[in-house]
C-alpha positions in Angstrom: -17.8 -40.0 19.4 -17.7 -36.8 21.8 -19.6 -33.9 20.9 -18.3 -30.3 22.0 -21.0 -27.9 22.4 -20.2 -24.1 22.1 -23.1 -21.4 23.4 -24.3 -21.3 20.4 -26.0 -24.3 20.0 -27.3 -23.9 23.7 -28.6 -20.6 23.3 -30.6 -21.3 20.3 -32.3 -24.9 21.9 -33.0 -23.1 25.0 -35.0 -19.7 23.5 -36.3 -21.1 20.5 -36.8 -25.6 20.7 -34.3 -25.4 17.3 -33.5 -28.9 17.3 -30.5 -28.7 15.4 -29.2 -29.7 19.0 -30.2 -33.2 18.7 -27.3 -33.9 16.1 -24.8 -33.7 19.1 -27.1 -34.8 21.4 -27.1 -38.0 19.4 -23.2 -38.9 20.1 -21.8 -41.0 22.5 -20.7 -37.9 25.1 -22.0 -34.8 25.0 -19.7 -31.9 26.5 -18.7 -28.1 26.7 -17.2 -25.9 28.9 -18.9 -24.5 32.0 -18.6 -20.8 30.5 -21.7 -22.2 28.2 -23.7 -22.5 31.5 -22.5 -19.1 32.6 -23.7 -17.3 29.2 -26.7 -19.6 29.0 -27.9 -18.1 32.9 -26.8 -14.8 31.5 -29.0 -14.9 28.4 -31.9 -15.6 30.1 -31.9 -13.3 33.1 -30.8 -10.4 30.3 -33.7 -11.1 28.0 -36.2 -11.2 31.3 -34.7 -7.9 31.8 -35.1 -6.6 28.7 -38.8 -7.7 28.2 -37.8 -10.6 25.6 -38.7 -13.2 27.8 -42.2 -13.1 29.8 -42.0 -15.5 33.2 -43.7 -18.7 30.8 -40.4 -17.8 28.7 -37.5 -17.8 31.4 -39.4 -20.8 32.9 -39.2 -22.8 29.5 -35.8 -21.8 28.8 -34.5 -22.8 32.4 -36.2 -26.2 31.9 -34.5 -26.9 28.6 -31.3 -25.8 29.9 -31.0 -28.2 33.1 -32.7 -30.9 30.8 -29.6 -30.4 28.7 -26.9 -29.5 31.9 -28.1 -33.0 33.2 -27.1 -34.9 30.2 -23.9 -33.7 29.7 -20.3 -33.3 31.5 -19.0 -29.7 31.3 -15.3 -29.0 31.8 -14.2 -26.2 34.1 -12.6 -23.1 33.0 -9.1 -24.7 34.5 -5.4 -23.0 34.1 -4.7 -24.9 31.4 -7.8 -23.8 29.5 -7.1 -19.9 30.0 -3.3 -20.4 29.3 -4.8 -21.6 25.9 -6.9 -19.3 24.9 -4.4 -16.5 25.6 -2.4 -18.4 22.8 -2.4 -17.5 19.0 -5.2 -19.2 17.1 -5.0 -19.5 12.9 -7.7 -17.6 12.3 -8.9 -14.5 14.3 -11.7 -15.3 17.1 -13.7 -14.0 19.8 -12.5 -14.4 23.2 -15.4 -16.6 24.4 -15.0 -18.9 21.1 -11.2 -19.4 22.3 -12.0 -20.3 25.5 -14.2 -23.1 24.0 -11.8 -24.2 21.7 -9.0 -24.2 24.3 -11.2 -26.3 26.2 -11.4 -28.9 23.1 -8.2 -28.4 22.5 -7.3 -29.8 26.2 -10.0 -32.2 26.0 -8.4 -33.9 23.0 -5.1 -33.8 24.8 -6.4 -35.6 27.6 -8.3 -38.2 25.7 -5.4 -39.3 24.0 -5.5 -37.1 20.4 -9.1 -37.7 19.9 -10.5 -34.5 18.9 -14.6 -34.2 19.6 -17.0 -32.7 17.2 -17.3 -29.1 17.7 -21.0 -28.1 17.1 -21.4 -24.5 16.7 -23.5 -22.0 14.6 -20.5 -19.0 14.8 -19.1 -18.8 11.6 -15.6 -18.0 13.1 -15.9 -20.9 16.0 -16.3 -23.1 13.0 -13.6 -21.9 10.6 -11.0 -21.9 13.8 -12.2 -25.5 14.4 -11.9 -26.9 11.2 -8.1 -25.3 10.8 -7.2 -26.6 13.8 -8.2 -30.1 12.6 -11.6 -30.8 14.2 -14.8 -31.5 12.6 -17.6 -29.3 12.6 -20.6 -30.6 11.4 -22.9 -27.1 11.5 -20.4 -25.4 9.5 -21.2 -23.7 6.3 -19.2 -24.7 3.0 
């Protein structure tokens, strides 16, 4: 099974050790899209900014996130994936939660109809997912 991890996920490993990670980490393929690396790098150089993260902090975050960057494959933002996410969606979303779904969308296509596990803690992420037929394991009944 492939697991599709959305910021979300990510962001809460790297700042705090939450290990609700290890439930995708645990499939046979972990991936995402390469804007998760690009908000990840954000994150951290904006909390350093702000004072949230001391130089012990960034450093610890940084190392959790290229632990997890080198286990994984992330998909590039391609045209196909933008076309996508400028597309309707059932349910209303965020721009950067359509951009990761456009990117499982096109993942599935091109694995043959086999849709990944989208692990997420956004509450709209997971709704979309689950109308659009995936399964989302984090999300809230």
């Amino acid at each position: 099974m492939v697991a599709y991890l959305d910021s979300s996920l990510a962001l809460r490993h790297m700042l705090r050790g939450e290990i609700t990670i290890s439930q995708a980490l645990a499939c046979d393929r972990t991936v995402s899209s390469e804007l998760m690396e690009i908000e990840c790098r954000r994150v951290i150089q904006r909390c350093r900014l702000q004072g949230e993260l001391d130089d012990e902090g960034v450093l610890k975050a940084t190392e959790r996130l290229e632990k997890l960057l080198n286990g994984m494959y992330l998909l590039a933002l391609s045209s196909a994936v933008k076309k996508r996410a400028m597309e309707t969606f059932p349910v209303s979303i965020k721009t950067l939660d359509a951009l990761h779904l456009a990117s499982a969308l096109v993942l599935a296509e091109k694995s043959g109809g086999e849709k990944p596990l989208i692990f997420s803690h956004g509450a709209g992420m997971n709704r979309c997912a689950k109308v659009l037929g995936f399964q989302a394991p984090l999300a809230e009944e």
